[in-house]
C-alpha positions in Angstrom: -98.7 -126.1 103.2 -97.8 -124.3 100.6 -97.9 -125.1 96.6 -95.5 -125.9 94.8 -94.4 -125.4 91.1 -92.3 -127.3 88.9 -91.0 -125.7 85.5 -89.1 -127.8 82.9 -87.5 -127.2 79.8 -86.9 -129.7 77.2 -84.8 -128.9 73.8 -85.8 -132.3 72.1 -83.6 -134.0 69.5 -85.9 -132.4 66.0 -86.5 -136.2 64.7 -87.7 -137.1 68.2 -90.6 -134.6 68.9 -93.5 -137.1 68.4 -92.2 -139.9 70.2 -91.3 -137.3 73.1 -94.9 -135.9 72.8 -96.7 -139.1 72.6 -94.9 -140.3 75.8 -95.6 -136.9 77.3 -99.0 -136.9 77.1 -99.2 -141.1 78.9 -97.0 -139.1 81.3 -99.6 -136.0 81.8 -102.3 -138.5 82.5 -100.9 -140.6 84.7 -99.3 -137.5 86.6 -103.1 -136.2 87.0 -104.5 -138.6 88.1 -102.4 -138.5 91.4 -103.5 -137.2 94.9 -102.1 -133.4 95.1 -101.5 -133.2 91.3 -103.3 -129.7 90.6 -101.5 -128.9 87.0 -99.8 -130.8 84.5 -99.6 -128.8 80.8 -97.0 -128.9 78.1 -96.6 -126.1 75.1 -94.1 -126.5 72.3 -92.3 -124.0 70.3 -90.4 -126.0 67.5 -88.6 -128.5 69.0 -88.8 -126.8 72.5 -91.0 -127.9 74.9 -92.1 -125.9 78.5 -94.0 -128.5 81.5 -95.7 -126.7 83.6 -96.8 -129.2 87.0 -98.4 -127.6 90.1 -98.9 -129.5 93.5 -100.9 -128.9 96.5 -97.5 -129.6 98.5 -94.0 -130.6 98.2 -95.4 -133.6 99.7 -97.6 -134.1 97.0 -94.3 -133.5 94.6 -92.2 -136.3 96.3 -95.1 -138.8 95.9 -95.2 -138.0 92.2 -91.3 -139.0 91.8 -92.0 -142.3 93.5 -94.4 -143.4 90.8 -94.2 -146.1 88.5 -94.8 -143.6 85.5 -92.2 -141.3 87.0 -89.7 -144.1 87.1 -90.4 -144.9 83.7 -90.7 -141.7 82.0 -87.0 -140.5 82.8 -85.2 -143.0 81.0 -87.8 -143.4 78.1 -86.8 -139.5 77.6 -83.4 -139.3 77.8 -82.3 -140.2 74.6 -84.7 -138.1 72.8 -83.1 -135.3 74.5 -80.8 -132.2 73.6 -81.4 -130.9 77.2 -83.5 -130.4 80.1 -83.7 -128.1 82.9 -86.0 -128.7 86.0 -86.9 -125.3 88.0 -88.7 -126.0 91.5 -90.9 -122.9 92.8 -93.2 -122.1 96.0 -96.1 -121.0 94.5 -97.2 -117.3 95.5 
């Protein structure tokens, strides 16, 4: 099986960055703490934020978006949002 990568860019709304990050970081821990989670790390440059998440499989992937914390996270987010962009990668 190969490993898979997932990239995502947030531009979060400038009066929204700690709520984002706070609910980030419940999201980071719950996400590692899941079978075939290998990677879950934020950065933040201004009001920009990079995820990086890395999974033993594409399997391992889907069973992180069936998660309660996955379900929840989405929509907590969305209003603190300017943008987002998911990028899905086979690792090398």
């Amino acid at each position: 099986m190969k490993k898979v990568v997932i990239q995502v860019n947030y531009v979060v709304k400038e009066d929204k960055l700690e709520e984002f990050i706070q609910l980030l970081r419940k999201n980071s821990e719950n996400s590692l703490a899941e079978p075939g989670c290998l990677n879950y790390e934020a950065a933040v440059n201004g009001n920009r934020v990079f995820l990086y998440e890395k999974y033993t499989s594409m399997e391992a992937f889907e069973y992180h978006k069936s998660t309660p914390h996955f379900a929840f996270f989405g929509p907590a987010i969305a209003d603190l949002l300017e943008s987002k962009e998911i990028m899905i990668f086979e690792a090398i």
